[in-house]
C-alpha positions in Angstrom: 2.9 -15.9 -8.8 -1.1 -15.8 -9.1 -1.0 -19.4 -9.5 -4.0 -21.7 -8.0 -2.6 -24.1 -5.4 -5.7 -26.3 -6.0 -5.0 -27.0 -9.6 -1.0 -25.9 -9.5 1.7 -28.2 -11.3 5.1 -28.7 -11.7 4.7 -26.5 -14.9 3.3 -23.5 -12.8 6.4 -23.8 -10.6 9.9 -21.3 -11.4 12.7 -23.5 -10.3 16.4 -21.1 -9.8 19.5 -21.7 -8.2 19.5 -20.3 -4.9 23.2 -19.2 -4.9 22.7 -17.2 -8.5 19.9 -15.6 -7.3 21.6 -14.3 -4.1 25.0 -13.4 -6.1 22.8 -10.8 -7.8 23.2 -8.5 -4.6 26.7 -8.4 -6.1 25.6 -6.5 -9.2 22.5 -4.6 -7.7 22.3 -0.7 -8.9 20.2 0.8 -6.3 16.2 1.3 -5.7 15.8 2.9 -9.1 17.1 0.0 -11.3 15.4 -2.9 -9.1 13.0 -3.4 -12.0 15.9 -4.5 -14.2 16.7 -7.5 -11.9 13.3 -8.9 -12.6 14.6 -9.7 -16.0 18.2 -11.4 -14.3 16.2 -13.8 -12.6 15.7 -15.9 -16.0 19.7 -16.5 -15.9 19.0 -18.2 -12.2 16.5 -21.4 -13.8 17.9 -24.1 -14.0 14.7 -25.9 -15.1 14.1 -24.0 -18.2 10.2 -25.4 -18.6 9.4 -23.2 -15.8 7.3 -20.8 -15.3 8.8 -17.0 -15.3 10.0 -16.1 -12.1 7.5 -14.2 -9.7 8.6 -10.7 -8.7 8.4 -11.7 -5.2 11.6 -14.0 -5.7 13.9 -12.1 -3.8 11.1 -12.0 -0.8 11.8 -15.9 -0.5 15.2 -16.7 -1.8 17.1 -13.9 0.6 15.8 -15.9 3.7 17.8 -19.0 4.2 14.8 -21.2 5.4 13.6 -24.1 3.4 10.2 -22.9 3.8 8.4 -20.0 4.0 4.6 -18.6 3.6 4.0 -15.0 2.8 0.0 -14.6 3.2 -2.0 -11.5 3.9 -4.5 -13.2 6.3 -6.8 -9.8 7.5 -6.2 -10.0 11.1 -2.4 -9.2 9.9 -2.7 -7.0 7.5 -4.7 -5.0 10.4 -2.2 -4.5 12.4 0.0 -3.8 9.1 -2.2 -1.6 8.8 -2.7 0.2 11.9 -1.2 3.3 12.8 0.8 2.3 15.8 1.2 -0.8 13.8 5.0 -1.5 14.4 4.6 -0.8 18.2 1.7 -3.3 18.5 3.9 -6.0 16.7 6.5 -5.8 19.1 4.3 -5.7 22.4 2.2 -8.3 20.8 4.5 -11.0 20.0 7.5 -9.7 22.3 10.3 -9.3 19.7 10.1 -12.3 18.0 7.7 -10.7 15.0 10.3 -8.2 13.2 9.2 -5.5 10.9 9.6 -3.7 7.9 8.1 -0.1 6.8 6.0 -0.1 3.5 7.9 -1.0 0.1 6.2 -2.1 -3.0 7.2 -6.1 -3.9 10.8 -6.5 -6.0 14.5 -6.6 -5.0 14.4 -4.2 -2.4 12.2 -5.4 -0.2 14.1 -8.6 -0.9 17.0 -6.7 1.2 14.9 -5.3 3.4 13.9 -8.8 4.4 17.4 -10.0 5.1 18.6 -6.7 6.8 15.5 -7.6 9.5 16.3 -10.8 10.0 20.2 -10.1 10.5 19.6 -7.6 13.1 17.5 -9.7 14.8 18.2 -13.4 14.8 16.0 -15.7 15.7 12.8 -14.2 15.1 9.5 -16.6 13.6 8.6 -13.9 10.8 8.4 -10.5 9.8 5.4 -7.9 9.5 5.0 -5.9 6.3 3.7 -2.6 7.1 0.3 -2.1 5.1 1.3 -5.6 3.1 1.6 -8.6 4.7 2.9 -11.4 6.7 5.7 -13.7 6.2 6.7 -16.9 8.4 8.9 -19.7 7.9 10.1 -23.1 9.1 12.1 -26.0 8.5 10.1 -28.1 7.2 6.7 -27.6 5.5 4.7 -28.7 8.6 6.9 -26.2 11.2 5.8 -23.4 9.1 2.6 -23.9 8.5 2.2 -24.5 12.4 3.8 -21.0 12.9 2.0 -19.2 10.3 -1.1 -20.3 11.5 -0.1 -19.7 15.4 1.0 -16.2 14.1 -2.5 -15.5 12.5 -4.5 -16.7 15.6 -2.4 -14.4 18.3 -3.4 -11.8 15.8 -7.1 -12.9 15.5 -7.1 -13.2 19.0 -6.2 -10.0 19.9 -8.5 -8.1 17.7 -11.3 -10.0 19.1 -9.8 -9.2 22.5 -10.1 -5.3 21.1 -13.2 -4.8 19.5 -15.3 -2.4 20.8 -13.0 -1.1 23.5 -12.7 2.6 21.8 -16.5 2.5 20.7 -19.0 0.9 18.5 -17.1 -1.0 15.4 -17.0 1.4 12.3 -18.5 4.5 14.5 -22.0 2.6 15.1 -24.8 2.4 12.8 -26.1 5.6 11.0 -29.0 3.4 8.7 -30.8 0.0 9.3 -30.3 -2.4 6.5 -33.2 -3.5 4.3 -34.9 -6.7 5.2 -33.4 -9.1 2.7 -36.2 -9.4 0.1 -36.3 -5.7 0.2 -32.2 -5.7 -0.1 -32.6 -8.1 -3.5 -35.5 -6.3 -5.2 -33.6 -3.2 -5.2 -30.4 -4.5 -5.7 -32.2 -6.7 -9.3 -34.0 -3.7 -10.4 -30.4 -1.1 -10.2 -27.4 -3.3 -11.3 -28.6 -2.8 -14.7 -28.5 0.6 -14.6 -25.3 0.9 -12.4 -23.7 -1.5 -15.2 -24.6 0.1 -18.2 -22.5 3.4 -16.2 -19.9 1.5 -16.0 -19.9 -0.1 -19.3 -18.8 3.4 -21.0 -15.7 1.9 -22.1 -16.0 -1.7 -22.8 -18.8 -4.5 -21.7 -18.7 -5.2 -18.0 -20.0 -8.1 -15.8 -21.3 -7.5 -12.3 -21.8 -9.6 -8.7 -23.4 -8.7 -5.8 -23.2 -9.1 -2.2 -25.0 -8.3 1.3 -22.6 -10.0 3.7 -23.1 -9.4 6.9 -19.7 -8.2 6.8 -20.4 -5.5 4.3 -23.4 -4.9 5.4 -21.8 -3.8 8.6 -19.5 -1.5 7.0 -21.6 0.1 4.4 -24.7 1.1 6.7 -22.0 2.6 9.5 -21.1 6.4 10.6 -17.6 5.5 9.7 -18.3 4.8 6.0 -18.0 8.3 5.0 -14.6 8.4 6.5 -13.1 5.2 5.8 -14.3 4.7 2.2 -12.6 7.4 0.7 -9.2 6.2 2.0 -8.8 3.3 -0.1 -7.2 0.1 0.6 -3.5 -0.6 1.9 -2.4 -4.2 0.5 -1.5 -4.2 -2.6 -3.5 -7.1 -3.6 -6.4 -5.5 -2.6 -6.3 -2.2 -4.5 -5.3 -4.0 -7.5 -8.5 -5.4 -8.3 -10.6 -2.9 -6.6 -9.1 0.8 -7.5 -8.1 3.4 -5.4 -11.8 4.1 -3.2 -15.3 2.8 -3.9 -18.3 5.2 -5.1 -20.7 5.1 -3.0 -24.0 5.8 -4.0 -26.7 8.9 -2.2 -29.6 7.0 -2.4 -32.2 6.2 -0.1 -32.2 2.4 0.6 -36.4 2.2 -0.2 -35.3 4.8 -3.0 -38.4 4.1 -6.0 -36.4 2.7 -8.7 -38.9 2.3 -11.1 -38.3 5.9 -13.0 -35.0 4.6 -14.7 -34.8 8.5 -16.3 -34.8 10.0 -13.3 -32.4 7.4 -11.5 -29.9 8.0 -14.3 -30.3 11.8 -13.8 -29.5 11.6 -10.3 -26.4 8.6 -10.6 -25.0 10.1 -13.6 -23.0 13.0 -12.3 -22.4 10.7 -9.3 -20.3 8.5 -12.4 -19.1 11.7 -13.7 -17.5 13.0 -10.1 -15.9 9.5 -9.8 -14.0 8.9 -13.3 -12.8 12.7 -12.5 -11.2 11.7 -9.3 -9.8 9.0 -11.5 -8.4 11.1 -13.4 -7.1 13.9 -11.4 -5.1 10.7 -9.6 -3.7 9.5 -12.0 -2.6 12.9 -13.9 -0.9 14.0 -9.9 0.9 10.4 -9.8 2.0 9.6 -13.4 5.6 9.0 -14.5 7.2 10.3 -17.8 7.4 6.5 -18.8 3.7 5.5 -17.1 1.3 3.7 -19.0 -2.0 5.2 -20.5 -5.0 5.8 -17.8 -7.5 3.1 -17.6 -10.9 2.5 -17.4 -12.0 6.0 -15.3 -15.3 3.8 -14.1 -15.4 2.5 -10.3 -15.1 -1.2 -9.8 -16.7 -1.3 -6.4 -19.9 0.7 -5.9 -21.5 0.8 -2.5 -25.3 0.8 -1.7 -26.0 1.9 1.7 -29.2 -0.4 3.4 -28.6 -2.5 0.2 -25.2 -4.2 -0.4 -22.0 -3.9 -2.3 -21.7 -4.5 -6.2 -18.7 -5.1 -8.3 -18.0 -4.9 -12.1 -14.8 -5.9 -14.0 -14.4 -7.3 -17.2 -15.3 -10.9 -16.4 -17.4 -12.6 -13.5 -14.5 -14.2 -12.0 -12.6 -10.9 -11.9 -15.9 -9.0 -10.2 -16.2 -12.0 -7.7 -12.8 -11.8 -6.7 -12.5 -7.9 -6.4 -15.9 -8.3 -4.1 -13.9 -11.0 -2.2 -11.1 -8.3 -2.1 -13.0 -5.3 -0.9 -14.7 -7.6 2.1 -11.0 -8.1 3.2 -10.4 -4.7 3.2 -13.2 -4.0 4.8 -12.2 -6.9 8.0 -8.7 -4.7 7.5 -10.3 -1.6 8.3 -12.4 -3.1 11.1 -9.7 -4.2 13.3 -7.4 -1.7 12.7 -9.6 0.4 13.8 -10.1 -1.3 16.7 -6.9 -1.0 18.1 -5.3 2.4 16.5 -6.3 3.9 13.3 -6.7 2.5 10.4 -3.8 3.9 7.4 -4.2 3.4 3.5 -0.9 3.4 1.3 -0.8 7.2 0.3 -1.9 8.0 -3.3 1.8 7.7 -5.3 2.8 4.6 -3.7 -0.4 3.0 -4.6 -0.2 4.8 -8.3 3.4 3.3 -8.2 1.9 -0.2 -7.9 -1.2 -0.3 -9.9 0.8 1.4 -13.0 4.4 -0.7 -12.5 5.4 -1.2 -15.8 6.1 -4.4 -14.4 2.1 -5.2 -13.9 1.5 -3.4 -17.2 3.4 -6.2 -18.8 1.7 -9.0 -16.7 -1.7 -7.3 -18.1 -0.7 -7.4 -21.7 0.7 -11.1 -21.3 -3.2 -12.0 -20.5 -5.0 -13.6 -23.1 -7.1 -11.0 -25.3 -10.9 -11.0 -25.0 -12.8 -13.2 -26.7 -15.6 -12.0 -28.6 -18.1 -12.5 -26.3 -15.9 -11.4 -23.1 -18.4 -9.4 -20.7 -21.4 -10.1 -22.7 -24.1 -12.0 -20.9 -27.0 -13.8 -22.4 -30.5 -15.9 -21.4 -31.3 -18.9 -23.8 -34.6 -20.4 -22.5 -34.8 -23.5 -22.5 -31.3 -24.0 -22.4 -30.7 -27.2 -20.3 -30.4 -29.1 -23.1 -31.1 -29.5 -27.0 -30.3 -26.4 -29.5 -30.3 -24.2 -26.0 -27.4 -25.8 -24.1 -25.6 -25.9 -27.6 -26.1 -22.8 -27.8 -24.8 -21.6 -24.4 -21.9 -23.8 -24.7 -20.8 -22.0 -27.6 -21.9 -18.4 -26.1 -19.5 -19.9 -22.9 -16.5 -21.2 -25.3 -16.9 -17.7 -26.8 -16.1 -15.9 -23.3 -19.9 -14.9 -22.6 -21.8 -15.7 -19.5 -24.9 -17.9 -19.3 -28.3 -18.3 -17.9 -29.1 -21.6 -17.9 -33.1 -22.1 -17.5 -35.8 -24.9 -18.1 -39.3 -25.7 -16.4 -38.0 -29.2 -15.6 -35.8 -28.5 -12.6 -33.8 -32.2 -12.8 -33.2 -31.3 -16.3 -31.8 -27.7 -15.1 -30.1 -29.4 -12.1 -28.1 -31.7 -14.1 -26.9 -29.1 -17.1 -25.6 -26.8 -14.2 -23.6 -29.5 -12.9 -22.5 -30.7 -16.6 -21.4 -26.5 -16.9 -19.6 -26.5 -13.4 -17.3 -29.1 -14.4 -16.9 -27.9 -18.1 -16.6 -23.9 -17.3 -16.5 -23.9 -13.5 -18.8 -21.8 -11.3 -18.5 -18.1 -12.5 -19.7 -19.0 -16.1 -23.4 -19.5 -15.4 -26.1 -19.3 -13.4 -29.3 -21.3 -13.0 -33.1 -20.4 -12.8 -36.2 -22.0 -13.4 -38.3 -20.8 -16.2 -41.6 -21.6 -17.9 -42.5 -18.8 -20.5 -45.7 -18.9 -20.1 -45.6 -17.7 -16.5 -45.2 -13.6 -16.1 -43.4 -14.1 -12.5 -41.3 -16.8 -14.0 -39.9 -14.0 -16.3 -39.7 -11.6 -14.0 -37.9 -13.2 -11.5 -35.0 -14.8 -14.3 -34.3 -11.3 -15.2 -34.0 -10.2 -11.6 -31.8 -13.4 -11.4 -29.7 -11.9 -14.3 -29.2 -9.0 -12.6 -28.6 -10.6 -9.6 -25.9 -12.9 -10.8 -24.1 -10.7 -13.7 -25.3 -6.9 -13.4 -28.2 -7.2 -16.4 -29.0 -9.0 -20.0 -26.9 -8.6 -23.7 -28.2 -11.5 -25.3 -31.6 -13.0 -25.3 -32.6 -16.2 -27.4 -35.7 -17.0 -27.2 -35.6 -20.7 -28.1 -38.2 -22.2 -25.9 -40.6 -24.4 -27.8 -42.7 -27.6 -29.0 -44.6 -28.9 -31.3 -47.6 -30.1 -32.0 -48.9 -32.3 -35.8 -52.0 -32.9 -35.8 -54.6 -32.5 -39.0 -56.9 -30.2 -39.2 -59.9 -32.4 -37.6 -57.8 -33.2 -34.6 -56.5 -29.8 -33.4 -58.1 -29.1 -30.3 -58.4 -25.6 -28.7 -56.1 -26.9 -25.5 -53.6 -27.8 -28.6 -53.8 -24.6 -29.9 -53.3 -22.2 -27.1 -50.3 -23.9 -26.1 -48.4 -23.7 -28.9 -49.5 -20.0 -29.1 -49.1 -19.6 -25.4 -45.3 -20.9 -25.3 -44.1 -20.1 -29.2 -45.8 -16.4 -29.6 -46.4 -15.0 -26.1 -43.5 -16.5 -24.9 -41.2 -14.7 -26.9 -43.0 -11.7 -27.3 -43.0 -12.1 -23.3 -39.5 -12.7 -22.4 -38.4 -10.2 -25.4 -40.5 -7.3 -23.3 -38.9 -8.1 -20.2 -35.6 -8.7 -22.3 -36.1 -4.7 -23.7 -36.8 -3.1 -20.2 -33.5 -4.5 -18.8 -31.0 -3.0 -21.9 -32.7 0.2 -22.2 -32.1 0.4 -18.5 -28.1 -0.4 -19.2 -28.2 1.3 -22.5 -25.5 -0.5 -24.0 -27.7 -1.9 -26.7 -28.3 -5.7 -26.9 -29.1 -8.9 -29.2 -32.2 -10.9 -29.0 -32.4 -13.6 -31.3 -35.7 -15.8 -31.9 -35.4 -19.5 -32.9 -38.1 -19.6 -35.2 -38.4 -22.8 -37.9 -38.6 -23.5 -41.6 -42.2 -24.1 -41.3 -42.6 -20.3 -41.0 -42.2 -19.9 -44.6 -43.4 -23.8 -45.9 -46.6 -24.7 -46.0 -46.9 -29.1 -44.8 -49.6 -31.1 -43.7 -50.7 -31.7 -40.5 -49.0 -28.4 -39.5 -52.1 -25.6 -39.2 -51.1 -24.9 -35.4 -47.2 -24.9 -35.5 -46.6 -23.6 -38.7 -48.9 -20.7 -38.1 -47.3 -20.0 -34.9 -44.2 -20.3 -36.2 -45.1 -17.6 -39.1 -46.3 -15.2 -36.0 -42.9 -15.8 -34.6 -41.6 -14.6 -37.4 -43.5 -11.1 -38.1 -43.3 -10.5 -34.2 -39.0 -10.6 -35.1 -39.7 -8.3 -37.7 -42.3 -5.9 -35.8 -39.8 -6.0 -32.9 -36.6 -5.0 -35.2 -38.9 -2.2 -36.4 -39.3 -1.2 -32.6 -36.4 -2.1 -30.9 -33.3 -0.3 -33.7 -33.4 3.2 -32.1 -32.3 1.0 -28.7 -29.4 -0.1 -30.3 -31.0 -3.4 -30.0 -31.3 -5.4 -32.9 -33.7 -8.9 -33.7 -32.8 -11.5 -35.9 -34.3 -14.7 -36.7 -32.5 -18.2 -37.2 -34.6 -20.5 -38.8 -33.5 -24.1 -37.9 -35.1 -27.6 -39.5 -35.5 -31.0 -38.6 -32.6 -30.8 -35.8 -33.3 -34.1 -34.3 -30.5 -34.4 -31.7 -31.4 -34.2 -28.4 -34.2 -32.1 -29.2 -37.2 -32.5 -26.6 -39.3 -31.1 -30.2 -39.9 -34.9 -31.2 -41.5 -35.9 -27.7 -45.0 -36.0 -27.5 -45.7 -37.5 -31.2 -44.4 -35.0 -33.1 -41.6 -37.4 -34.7 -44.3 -40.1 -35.4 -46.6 -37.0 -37.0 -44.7 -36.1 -39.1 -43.4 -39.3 -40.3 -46.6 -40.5 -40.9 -47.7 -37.2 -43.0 -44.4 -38.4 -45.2 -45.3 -42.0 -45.3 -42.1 -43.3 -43.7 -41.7 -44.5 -40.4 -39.7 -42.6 -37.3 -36.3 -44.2 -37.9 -36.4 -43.4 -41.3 -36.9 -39.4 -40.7 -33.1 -38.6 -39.9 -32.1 -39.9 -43.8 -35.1 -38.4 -44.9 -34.7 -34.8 -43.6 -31.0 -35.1 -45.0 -32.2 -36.5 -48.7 -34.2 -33.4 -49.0 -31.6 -30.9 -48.5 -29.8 -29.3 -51.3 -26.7 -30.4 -49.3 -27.7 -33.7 -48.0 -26.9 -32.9 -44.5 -28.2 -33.4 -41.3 -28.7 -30.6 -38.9 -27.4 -30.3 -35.6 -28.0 -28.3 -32.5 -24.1 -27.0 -32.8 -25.2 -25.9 -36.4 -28.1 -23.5 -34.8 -25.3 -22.5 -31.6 -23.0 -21.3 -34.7 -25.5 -19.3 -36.4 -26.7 -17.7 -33.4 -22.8 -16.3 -32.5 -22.9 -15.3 -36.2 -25.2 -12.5 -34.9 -23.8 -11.8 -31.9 -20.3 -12.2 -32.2 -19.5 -8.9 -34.0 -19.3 -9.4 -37.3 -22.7 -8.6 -38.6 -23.6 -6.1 -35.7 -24.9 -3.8 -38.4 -27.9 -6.5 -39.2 -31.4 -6.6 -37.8 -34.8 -7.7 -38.6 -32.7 -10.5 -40.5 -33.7 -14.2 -41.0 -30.5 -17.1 -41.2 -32.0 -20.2 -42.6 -29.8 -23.4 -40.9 -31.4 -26.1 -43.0 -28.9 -27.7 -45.1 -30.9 -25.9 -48.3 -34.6 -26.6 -48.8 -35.6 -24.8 -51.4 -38.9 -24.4 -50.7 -37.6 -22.0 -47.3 -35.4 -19.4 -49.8 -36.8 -15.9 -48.9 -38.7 -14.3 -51.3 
């Protein structure tokens, strides 16, 4: 159960014996012990490297077919939805569609499967009310023929429907924004909405405009039909009871962040009580503790529809969800009225001790788990180190670069190493104020906001003292000192509008603190680098938002810092020639080692990762020793 068909394999599959499963009728105590079969279906495998058994087991193995499909395609779940939903089954596909009143998944509805089909033979599949579909055939080919002629006579006659009682959802009560307008506002409040609903633990957001949503949200009917909640089960599990949706004005001014908060806060507030006041009229003696208060879907009239949850994946999918629910509403509504589950059934599912145990078989966060973070200049070098580690850690990257192959290809490279929900892409020169902008409004866009900044972004320049031209000069200024005290200013006005607090760490150099030839322009830069870290620690504390510096050297790995004759500089200010720098950068070490970019990623999550969140305005030397660099 839950498994992907796309990557599912023999492992993923629970393999019983048919007759040992059905025997357990035999010994079946009644609705209020169903749960204690789920543990009897272990004594049915009889391949014992299989996966656990999925609670809906009895759903299949009651039926006698040799193959069956149980989807909840929206055109279905409409009708199973619907208030006359039974009736339309029957007049719809003349009998041969039987049906079965709301029960949650497990043992019961296993009988309640085989009952239907008993008293009436010969039927091509059964409606769940407010669930589901399920169809069958004798081969794999018959059923998905009928499953999928099932789901079109449904389709069909929603299509047929709409509009015949009135405009779909009630009409529109607001235009939507034009969609530059509907990004813009949507970029400059997911930060804000996220750090609301990052009270309890770090969460990752995703947006979405659909025209779908759209539809829905900016309706007369939204008002009525939010509040109601979903009906399948698989919906409500991943997007709560209701969404919040948000009073504001869809060309609402969102610059005066104290003033948004001021009006969304209570808005927050009103919510987690609902939440509350749920759970407290559902709970059982034996249910387990309340969960996150916070909404996981938050509508923006005009705007679009945001999600948070715990991971990007896990927000995607709840969005995904919510639109079905949505196409749920929108034909039931169509041809009867739309019906959620009512408030204790839907309790019933969302704390089953049953899905509490599937939650706390889930792997446990990683350290980095709903933490997302910027490296410029992270298509390659230390900055895709270091967002491979931030990645293998559980964060969320992203990836930018001016050179848009360069940015082209490490997406693809993180697509097949993390697949799609673990970055995003941007292009980025930190010189250029609209460049920053817009990869912050891309942050918020992608993931809800910014945790982690690392401004790593560089070059270099050796030249003597005679050579340096002005052009040489401002550029290394330009990208090393304005860059970062650029992107960290852009960086600051995105977590003080989550106020979650937040990391940025500056890849500064050993020649910040050694004086070398042939260095006036880079080392001086890097030194500014430095102090800015220091001035910004000073700043940023109160914020919760700490600055530390790690001070790499001589990483010559896939480092674009040796292009442009900076390798043959300083070789030639140490008399050696360019193959011989490697040895000699390691020879001068107090530990003879070379230095890699994965060195620099590791020292970066040393920050970050939790265990020295009490340090700022810090400096991490990742050098392999040079004396000289030891802070005095």
């Amino acid at each position: 159960s839950g498994g992907d068909l796309g990557t599912l394999k023999k492992s993923g599959l629970a393999a019983l014996y048919v007759d040992r499963l059905r025997s357990l009728k035999n010994i079946y105590r009644g609705v209020e012990h169903e749960d204690e079969m789920v543990e009897l279906f272990n004594h049915c495998i009889y391949d014992l490297s299989s996966k656990a058994p999925s609670i809906d087991t009895p759903l299949h193995g009651f039926l006698p077919f040799a193959h069956i499909d149980h989807l909840h395609p929206d055109a279905a779940i409409a009708i199973a939805a619907a208030k006359d939903g039974k009736k339309i089954t029957e007049e719809l596909f003349g009998g041969t569609i039987g049906w079965v009143e709301w029960k949650k998944p497990g043992f019961e509805l296993g009988l309640s499967l085989k009952k239907c089909l008993d008293e009436n033979p010969g039927i091509r599949g059964i409606m769940l009310g407010s669930h589901g579909l399920f169809t069958w055939g004798d081969t794999a080919y018959e059923s998905y023929l009928n499953t999928l002629d099932v789901i079109e006579i449904c389709s069909e006659y929603l299509n047929e429907n709409y509009g015949k009682k009135g405009p779909v959802f009630g009409g529109q009560k607001i235009e939507s924004a034009t969609e530059e307008n509907r990004k813009k506002q949507a970029a400059a409040l997911a930060p804000v909405l996220r750090g609301l609903c990052s009270s309890k633990q770090h969460m990752i957001g995703h947006f979405t405009d659909d025209a779908r949503v759209l539809e829905f949200i900016n309706s007369n009917d939204l008002s009525r039909l939010a509040p109601m909640g979903t009906s399948c089960p698989d919906h409500f599990l991943r997007t709560k009871i209701s969404p919040l949706v948000l009073d504001l004005a869809s060309d609402a001014d969102l610059t005066d962040v104290a003033a948004l908060k001021e009006k969304l806060t209570p808005a927050f507030e009103a919510y987690r009580q609902m939440y509350t006041d749920y759970y407290e009229a559902c709970k059982h003696d034996n249910s387990p503790a309340i969960r996150d208060t916070n909404p996981v879907v938050i509508i923006y009239p005009g705007i679009g529809m945001f999600t948070f949850s715990k991971d990007k994946q896990t927000a995607r999918v709840a969005a995904e969800f919510y639109t079905n629910a949505i196409n749920v509403m929108k034909g039931a509504e169509a041809i009867s009225e739309y019906t959620s589950l009512p408030h204790q059934e839907a309790f019933n599912i969302e704390y089953w001790l049953l899905e509490e145990a599937k939650l706390q078989r889930m792997p446990k966060p990683k350290p980095l788990t709903g933490k997302i973070a910027l490296i410029t200049g992270s298509a390659g070098g230390i900055g895709k180190a270091i967002a491979k580690k931030f990645v293998a850690e559980g964060g969320v990257v992203i990836l930018n670069d001016m050179n848009a192959e360069r940015l082209a290809e490490a997406g693809e490279e993180f697509k097949k190493l993390y697949g799609k929900d673990a970055y995003s892409t941007v292009t980025l020169d930190v010189t250029n104020s609209a460049d920053i902008a817009n990869a912050f409004n891309a942050a918020a866009l992608a993931f809800g906001g910014i945790d982690i900044v690392i401004n790593n972004a560089g070059l270099s320049i050796s030249k003597t003292i005679a050579d340096h031209s002005e052009k040489d000069w401002d550029l290394l200024y330009d990208v090393l000192v304005k860059g970062q005290f650029f992107v960290t200013q852009a960086a600051t006005a995105t977590m003080q509008k989550q106020n979650i607090g937040g990391d940025i760490i500056n890849i500064v150099s050993k020649n910040a603190l050694v004086s070398g030839p042939n260095n006036a322009g880079y080392g001086s830069a890097k030194a500014a680098q430095l102090h800015l870290s220091r001035l910004n620690a000073a700043e940023l504390g109160a914020d919760g938002i700490r600055v530390n510096v790690v001070n790499p050297d001589a990483v010559i790995s896939d480092s674009n810092i040796w292009a442009g004759g900076w390798a043959e500089g300083r070789a030639k200010a140490y008399g050696i020639t360019v193959a011989e720098l490697p040895a000699y950068y390691a020879k001068r070490t107090l530990l003879n080692q070379i230095i890699l970019p994965d060195d620099i990623a590791n020292a970066c999550f040393a920050f970050v990762g939790g265990l020295l969140s009490k340090s700022t305005g810090q400096m991490l030397n990742v050098d392999g020793g040079v004396a000289m660099a030891f802070a005095r």
